[in-house]
SEMARVO-589427 format. One record per residue (C-alpha): residue in one letter; residue number from 0; y, x, z. Coordinates in pm, whole numbers, plus 32768, in hexadecimal, padded with zeros to 4 digits. Layout:
N
["a" NUM [Y X Z]]
...
END
This chain:
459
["x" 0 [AD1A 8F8D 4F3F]]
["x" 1 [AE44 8F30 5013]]
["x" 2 [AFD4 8F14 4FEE]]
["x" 3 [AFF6 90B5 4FDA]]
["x" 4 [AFBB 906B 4E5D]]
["x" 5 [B0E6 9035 4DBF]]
["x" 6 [B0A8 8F61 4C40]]
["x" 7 [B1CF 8F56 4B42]]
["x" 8 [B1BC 8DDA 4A31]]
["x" 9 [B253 8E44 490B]]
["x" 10 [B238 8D10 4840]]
["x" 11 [B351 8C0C 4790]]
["x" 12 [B283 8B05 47F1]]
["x" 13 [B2DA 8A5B 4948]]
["x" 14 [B190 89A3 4967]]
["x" 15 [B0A2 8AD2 4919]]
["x" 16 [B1AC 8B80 4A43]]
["x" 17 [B1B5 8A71 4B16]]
["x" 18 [B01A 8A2F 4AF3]]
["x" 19 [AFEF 8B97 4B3C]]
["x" 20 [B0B7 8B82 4C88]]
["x" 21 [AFF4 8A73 4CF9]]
["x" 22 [AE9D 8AE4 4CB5]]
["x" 23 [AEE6 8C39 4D47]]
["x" 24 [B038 8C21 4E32]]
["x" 25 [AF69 8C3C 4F74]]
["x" 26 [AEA9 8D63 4F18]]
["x" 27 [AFB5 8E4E 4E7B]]
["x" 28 [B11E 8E9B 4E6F]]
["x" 29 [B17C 8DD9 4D1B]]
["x" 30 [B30E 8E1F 4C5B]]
["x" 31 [B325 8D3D 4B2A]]
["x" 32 [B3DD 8DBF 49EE]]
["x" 33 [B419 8D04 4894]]
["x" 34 [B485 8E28 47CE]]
["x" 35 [B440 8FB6 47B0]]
["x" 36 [B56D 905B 47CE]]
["x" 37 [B584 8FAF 495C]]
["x" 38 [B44C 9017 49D5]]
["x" 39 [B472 9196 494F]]
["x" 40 [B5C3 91A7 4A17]]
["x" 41 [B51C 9105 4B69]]
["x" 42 [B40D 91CE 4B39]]
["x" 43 [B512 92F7 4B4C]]
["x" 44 [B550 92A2 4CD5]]
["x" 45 [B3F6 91C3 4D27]]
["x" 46 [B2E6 9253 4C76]]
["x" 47 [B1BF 9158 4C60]]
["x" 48 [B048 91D3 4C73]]
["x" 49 [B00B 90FF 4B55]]
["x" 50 [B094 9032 4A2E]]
["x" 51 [B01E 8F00 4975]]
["x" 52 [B0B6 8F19 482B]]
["x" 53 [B121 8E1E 4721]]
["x" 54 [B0EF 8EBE 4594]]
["x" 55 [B1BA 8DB9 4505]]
["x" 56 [B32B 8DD9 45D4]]
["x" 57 [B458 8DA8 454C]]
["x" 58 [B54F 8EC0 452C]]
["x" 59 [B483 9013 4591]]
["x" 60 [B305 8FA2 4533]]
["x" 61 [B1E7 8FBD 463F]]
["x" 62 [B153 90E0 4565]]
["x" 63 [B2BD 91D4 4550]]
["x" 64 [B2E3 9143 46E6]]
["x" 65 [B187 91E1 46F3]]
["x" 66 [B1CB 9339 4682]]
["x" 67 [B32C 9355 4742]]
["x" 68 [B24A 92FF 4867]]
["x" 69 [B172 93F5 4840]]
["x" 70 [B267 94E5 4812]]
["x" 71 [B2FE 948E 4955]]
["x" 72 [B1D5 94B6 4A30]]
["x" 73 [B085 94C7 4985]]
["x" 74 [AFEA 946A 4AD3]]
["x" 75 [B023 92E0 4AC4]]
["x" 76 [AF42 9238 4A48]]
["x" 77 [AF8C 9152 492B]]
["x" 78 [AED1 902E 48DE]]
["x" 79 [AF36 8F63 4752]]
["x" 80 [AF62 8DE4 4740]]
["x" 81 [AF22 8D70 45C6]]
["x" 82 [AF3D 8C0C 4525]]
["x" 83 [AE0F 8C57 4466]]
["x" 84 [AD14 8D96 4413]]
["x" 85 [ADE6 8E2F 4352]]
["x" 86 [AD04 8F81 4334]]
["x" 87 [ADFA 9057 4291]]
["x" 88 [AF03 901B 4387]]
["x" 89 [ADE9 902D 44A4]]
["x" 90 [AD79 915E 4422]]
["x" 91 [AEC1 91FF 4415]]
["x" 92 [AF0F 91CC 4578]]
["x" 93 [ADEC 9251 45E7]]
["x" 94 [AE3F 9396 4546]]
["x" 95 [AF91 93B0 45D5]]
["x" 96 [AEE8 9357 4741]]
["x" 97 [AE9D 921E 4783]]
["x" 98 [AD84 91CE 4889]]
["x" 99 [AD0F 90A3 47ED]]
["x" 100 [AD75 8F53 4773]]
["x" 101 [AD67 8DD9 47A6]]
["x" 102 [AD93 8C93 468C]]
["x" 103 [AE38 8B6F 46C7]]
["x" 104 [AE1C 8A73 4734]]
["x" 105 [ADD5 8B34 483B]]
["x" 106 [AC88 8AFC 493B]]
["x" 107 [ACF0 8B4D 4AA1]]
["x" 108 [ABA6 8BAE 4B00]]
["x" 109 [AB8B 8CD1 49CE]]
["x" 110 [ACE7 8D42 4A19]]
["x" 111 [ACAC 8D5A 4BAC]]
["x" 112 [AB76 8E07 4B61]]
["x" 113 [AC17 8F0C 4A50]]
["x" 114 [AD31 8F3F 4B6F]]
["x" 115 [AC32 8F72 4C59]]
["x" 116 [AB96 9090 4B76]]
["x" 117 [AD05 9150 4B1D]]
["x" 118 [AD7F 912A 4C98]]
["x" 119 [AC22 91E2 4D18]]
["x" 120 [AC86 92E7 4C13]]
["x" 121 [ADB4 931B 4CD1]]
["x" 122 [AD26 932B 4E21]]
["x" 123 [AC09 942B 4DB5]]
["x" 124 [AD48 94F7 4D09]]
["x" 125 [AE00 94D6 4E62]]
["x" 126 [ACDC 9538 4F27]]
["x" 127 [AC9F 968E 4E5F]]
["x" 128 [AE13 96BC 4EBC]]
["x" 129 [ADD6 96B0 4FEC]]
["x" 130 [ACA4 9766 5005]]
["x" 131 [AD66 9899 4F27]]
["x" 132 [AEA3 9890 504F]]
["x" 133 [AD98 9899 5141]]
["x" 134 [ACEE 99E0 508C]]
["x" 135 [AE56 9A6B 505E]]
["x" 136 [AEC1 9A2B 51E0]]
["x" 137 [AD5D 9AB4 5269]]
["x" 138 [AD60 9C05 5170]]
["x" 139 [AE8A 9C55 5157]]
["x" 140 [AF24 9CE8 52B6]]
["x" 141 [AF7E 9DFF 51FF]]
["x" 142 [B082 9D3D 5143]]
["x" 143 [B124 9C97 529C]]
["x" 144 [B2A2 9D2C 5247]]
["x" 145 [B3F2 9CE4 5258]]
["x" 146 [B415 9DFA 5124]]
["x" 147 [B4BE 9D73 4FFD]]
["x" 148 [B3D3 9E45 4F0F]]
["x" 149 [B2B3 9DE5 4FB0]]
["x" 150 [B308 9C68 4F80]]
["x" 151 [B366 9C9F 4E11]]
["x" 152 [B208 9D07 4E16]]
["x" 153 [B18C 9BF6 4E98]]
["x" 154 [B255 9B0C 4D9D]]
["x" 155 [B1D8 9BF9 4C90]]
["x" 156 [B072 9BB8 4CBF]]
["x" 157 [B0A1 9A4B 4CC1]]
["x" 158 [B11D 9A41 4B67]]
["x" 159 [B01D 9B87 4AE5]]
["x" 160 [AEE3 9AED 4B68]]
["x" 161 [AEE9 99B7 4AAB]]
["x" 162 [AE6D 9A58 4998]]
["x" 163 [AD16 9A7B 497F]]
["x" 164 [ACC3 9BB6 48BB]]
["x" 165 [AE1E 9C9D 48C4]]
["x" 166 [ADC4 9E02 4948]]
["x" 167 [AEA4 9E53 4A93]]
["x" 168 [AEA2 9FE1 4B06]]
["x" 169 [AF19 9FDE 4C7B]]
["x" 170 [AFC2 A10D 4CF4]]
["x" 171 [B013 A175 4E5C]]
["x" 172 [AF96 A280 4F25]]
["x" 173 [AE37 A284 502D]]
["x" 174 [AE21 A13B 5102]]
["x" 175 [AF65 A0A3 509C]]
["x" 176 [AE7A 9F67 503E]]
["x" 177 [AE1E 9F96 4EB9]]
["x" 178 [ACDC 9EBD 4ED6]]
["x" 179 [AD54 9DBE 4F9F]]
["x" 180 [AE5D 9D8F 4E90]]
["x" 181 [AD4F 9DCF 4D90]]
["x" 182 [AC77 9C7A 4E32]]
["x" 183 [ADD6 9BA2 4E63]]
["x" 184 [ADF3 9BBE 4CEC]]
["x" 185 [AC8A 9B36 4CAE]]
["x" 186 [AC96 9A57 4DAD]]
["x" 187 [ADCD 99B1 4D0C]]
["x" 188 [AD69 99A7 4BA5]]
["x" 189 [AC8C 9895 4AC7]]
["x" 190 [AB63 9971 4B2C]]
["x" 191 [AB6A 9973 4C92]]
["x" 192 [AA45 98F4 4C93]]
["x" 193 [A992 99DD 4C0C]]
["x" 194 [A91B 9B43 4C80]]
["x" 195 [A9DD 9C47 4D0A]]
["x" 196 [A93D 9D8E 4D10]]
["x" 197 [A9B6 9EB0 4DA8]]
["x" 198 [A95D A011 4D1F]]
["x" 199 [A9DD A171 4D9C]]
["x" 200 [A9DE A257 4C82]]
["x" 201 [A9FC A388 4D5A]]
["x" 202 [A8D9 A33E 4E1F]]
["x" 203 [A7F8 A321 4D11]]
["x" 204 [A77D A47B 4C98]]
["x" 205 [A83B A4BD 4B0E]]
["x" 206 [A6CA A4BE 4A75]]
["x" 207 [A687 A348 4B01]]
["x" 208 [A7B7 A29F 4AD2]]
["x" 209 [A750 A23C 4952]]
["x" 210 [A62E A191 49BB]]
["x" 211 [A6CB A0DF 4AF6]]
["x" 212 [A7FF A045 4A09]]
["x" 213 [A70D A00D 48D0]]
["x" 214 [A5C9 9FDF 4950]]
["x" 215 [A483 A093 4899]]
["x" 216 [A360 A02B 47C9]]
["x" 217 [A227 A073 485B]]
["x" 218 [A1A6 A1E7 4817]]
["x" 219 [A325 A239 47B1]]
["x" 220 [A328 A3AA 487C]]
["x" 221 [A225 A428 4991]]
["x" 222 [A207 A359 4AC3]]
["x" 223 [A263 A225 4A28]]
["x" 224 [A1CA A0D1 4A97]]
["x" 225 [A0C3 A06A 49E1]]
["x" 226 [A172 9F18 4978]]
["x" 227 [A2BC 9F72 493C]]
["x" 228 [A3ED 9F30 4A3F]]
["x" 229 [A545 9E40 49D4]]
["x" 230 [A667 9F21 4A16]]
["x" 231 [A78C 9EA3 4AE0]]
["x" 232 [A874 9E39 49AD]]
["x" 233 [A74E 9D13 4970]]
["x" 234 [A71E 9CBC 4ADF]]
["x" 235 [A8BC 9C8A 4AE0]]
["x" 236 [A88B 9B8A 4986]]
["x" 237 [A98F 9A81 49F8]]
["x" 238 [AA1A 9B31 4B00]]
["x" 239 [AAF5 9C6E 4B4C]]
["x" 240 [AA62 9DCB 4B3E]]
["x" 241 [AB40 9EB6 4C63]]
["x" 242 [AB18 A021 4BF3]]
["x" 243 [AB9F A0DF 4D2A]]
["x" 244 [AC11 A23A 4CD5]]
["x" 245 [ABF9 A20F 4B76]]
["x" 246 [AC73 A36F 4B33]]
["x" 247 [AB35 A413 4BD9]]
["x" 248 [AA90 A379 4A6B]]
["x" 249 [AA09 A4B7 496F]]
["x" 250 [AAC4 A4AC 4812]]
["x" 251 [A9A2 A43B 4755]]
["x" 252 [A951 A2F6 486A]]
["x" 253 [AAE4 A295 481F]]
["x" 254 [AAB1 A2D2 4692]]
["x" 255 [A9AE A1A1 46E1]]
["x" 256 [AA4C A0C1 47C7]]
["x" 257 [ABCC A0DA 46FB]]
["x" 258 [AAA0 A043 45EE]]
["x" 259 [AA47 9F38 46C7]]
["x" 260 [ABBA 9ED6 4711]]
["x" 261 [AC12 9ECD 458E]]
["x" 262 [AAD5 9E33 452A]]
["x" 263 [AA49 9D98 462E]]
["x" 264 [A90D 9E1A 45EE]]
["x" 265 [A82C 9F22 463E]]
["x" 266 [A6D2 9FCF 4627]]
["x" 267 [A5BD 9FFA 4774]]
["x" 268 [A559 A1A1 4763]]
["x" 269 [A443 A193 466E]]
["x" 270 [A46C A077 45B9]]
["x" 271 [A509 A02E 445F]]
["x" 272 [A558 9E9C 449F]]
["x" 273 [A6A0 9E31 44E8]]
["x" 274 [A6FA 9D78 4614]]
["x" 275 [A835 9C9D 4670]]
["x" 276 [A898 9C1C 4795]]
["x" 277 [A9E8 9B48 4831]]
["x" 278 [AA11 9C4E 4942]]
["x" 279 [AB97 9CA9 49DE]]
["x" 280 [ABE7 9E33 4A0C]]
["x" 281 [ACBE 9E6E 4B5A]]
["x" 282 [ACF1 9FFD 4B81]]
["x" 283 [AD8F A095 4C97]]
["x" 284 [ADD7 A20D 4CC6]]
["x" 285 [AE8D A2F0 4DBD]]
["x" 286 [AE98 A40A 4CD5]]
["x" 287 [AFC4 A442 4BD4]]
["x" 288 [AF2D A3EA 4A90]]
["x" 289 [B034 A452 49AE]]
["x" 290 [B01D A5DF 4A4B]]
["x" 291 [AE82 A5A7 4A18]]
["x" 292 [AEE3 A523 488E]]
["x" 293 [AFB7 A68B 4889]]
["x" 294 [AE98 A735 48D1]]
["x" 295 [ADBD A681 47D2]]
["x" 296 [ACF8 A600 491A]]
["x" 297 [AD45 A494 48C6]]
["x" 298 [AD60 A3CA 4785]]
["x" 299 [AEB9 A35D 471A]]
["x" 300 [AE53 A232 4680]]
["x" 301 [AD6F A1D9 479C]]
["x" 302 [AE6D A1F8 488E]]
["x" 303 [AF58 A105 47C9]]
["x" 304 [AE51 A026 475E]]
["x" 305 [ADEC 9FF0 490B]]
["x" 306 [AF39 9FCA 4955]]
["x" 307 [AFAA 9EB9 4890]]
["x" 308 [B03C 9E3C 49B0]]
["x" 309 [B094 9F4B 4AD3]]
["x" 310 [B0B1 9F44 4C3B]]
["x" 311 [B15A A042 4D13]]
["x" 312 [B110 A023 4E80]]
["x" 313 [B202 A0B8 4F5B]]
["x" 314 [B197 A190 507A]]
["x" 315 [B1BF A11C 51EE]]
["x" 316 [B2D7 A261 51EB]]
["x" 317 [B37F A179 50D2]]
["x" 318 [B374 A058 51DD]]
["x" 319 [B3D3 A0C3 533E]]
["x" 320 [B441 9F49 537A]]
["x" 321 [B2E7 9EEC 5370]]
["x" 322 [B25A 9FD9 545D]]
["x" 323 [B2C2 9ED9 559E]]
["x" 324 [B22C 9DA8 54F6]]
["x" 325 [B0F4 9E37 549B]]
["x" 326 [B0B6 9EF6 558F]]
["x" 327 [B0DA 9DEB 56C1]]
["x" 328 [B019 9D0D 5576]]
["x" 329 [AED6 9E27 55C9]]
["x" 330 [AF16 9E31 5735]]
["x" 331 [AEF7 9C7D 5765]]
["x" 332 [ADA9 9C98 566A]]
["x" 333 [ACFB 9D8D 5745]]
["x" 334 [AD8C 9D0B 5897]]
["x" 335 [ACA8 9BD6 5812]]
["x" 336 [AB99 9C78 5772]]
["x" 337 [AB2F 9D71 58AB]]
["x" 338 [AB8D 9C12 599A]]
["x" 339 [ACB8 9D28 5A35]]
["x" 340 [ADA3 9BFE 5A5B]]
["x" 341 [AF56 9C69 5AA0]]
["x" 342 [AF58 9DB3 59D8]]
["x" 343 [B0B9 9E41 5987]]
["x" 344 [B138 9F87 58EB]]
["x" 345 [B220 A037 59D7]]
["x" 346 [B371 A06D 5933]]
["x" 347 [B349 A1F2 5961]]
["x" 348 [B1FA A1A1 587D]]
["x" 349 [B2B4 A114 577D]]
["x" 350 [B3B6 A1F1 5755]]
["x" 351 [B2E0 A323 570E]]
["x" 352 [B243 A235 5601]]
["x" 353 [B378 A204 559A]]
["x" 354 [B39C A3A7 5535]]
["x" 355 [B229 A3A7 54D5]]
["x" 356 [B1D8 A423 5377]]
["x" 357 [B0BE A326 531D]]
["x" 358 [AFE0 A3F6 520A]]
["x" 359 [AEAB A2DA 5249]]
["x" 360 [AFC2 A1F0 5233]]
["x" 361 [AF7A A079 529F]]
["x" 362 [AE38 A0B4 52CF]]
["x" 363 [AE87 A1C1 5397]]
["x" 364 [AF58 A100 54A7]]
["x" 365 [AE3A A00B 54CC]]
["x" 366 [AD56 A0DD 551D]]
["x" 367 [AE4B A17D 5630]]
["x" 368 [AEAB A02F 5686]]
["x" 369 [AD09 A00B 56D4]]
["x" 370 [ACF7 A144 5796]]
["x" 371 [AE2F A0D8 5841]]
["x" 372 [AD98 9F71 58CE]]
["x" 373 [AC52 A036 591B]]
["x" 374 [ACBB A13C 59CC]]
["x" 375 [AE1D A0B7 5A98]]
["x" 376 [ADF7 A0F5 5BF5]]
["x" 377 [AECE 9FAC 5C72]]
["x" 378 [AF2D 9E9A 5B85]]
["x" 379 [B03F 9F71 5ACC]]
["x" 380 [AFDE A04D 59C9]]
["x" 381 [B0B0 A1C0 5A0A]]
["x" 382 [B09E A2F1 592A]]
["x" 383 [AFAB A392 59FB]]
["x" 384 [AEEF A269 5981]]
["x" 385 [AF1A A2AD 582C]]
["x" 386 [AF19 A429 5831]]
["x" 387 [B04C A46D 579E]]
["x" 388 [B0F3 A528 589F]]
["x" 389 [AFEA A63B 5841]]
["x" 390 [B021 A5FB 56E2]]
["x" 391 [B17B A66D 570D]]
["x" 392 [B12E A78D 57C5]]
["x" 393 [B012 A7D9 56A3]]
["x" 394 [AEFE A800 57B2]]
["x" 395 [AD93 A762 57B7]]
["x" 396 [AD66 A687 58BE]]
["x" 397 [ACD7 A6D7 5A07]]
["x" 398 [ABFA A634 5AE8]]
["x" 399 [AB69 A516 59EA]]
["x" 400 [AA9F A443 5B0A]]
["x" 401 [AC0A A448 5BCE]]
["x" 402 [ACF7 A383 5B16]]
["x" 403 [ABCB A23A 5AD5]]
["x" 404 [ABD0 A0E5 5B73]]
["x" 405 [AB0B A07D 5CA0]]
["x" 406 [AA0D 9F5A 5C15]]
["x" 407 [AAD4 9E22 5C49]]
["x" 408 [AA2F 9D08 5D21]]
["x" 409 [A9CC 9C3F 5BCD]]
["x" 410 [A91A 9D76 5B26]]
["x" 411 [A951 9E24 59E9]]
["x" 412 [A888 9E7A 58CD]]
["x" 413 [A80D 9FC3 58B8]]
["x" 414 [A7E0 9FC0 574A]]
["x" 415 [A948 9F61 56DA]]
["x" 416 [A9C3 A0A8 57EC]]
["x" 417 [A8D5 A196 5737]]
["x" 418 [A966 A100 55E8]]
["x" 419 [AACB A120 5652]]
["x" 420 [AA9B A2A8 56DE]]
["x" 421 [AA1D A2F3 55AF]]
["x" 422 [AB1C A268 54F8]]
["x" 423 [AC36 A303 55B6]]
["x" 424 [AB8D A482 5598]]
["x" 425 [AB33 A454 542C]]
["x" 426 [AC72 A3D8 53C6]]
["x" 427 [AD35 A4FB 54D5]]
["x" 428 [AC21 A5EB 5405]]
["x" 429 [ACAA A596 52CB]]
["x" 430 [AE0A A5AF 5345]]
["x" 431 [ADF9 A72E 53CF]]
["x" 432 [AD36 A799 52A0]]
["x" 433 [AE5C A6DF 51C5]]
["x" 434 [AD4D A604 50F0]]
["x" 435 [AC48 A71C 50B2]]
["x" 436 [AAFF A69F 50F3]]
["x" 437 [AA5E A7CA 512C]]
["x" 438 [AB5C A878 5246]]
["x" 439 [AB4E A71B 530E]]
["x" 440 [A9CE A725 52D1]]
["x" 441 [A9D9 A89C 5377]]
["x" 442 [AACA A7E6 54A8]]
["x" 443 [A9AC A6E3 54F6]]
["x" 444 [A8D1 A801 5502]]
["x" 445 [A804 A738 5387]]
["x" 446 [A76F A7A7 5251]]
["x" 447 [A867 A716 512D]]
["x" 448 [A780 A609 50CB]]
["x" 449 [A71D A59D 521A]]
["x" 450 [A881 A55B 525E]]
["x" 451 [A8C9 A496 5121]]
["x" 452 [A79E A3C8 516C]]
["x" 453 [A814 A376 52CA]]
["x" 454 [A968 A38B 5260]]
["x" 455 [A945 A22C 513F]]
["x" 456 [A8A4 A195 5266]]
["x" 457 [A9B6 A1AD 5386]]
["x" 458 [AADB A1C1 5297]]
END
């Protein structure tokens, strides 16, 4: 413990402040108060990390001090000071907060060691922090922006993931960065510790997707395992539960999980026992829901019940200010990940991103910022680099061993090159064929399932 801990005396008595001081004045940052209403208004400006309160003060008493405390940053930790065990009053403060307490006359040694315990709360609290802005700063590229909606964003999932078990739908269209957004708000709630699974409900064939959510008793339906499988709902208990393209789900699989969200509770295929869990539903969706609920392809109540809380990603279109910072965000990542040092995007480059029409979005200019750092011929990346001057021209390009890198002195590895051609083709697949799986599967010369196979891995 050291002087970075900052300890608030709130007591009328000079000798219980002044004893205090001495005891602890070398190890902390002490302010002595002998009423209330004094420290509440410091505390306005200089926030302490913890408080040693007196119950019996005069004026404002150490238990109504307590709960305007607490009510002006639950964080600090409040520790009581009683003349005697009064239970009731003890008991009362520990409702409203308190992190412990202390009688007088008071032993030094008890107190240091009950400051000792509240002040290594605070450093385990400011350590999560800090392990959450790290997760935020490393997953989050996508969010780099000097767009005002995308920082009300931001500011909105500060406040909406605090809550532990409110449904959030996110909205935006392909590769804008739905489940990245989706694991910033578990990674800032109460349950960050706990699991966050990922599951794609259009990957999963309609017939499945019960039994993957739910899980199955054994013998449930043909094929099952002999000893019965816990379905992803359970193996998210006390943690968050991302269901990516939510609307791919059949009618009869959302009649089940909009019973989950009310309830909490549901029922493995095949069995007739009910199980509960403390698991957090985060949706995300690039279709229009409310044209599906039209249709009577969609629940209404399902769709209102995910989207207790709603968030509307805009599309990189919506954001051409962004397009600079990101993209020269990609280029310095890649420079450092293929050890291609002093990589710049020419300004004739930029400008053609600039009249781009991003359908893959974010994700999209990454992975052209990749190809870009790959394939640049000196150290600045050029259209040519990029392939958009064909794009423009609507042409294929030509001569695909022309336009690549020599092998720089340091090496590169082959793996992450195959990786990033087969991003760029699968994602320039999808664009030509305008999101139809099938005609991009035809482009790459693939059978449809084939290319959604290779296309989950590379995308």
């Amino acid at each position: 413990m050291t002087l970075d801990f900052k300890i608030y005396i709130v007591d009328d008595e000079e000798i219980i402040r002044d004893g205090i001081r001495l005891t602890l004045g070398k190890r902390y940052t002490l302010l002595g108060f002998e009423d209330a209403e004094s420290a509440i208004e410091a505390m306005e400006t200089d926030p302490p990390d913890l408080v040693l309160l007196d119950i019996g003060l005069p004026g404002l008493s150490g238990i109504e001090a307590l709960e305007a405390i607490k009510e002006q940053n639950r964080e600090i930790i409040v520790i009581m000071i009683t003349a005697y065990e009064d239970i009731t009053s003890v008991i009362s403060c520990m409702k409203l907060g308190a992190y412990d307490y202390v009688v007088k006359p008071i032993y030094m040694e008890e107190l240091e060691v009950t400051i000792s315990n509240g002040l290594e709360t605070i450093r385990l609290r400011k350590e999560i922090r800090a392990i959450q802005e790290s997760q935020l700063r490393e997953n989050l590229p996508c969010f780099i922006s000097e767009s005002h909606a995308i920082q009300e964003i931001m500011t909105f999932i500060e406040r909406v993931a605090k809550s532990p078990d409110t449904p959030v739908l996110i909205l935006g269209e392909t590769g804008t960065g739905k489940e990245l957004i989706a694991s910033t708000i578990h990674y800032r709630s109460p349950h960050h510790k706990g699991p966050f699974i990922t599951v794609n409900c259009a990957a999963i064939p309609r017939e499945l997707i019960e039994s993957e959510l739910f899980g199955y008793e054994k013998g449930a339906f043909s094929g099952a395992s002999a000893t019965g499988k816990k379905g992803l709902i359970e193996a998210a208990d006390g943690g968050t539960l991302f269901l990516d393209e939510v609307g791919d789900m059949s009618l009869e699989v959302q009649a089940k999980l909009l019973r989950f969200l009310e309830y909490g509770e549901f029922y493995r295929v095949g069995s007739t026992r009910v199980n509960r869990v403390n698991t957090r539903i985060v949706s995300a969706t690039n279709k229009d829901l409310e044209t599906m609920i039209s249709k009577e392809t969609f629940r209404k109540d399902l769709f209102f019940r995910l989207g207790v809380i709603r968030i509307n990603l805009p599309s990189l279109n919506d954001r051409p200010e962004d397009i600079e910072l990101l993209a020269n965000y990609f280029i310095g990542n890649f420079s450092e990940k293929f050890n291609i040092p002093g990589v710049t995007l020419s300004r004739a480059a930029l400008e053609l991103l600039m009249q781009y029409s991003w359908s893959g979005n974010v994700r999209e200019l990454k992975n052209m910022m990749e190809r870009g750092v790959l394939t640049a011929q000196g150290k600045q990346i050029t259209a040519l680099d990029l392939g958009l001057d064909q794009m423009r021209r609507g042409e294929m390009m030509t001569g695909p061993y022309d336009n690549f890198a020599p092998i720089p002195a340091a090496g590169i590895d082959i793996n992450e090159v195959r990786a990033a051609v087969d991003r760029f083709y699968f994602n320039q697949a999808l664009k030509m064929a305008k999101g139809n799986e099938t005609k991009a599967a035809k482009l790459l010369n693939l059978n449809h399932h084939t290319f959604r196979y290779q296309c989950k891995k590379v995308l």
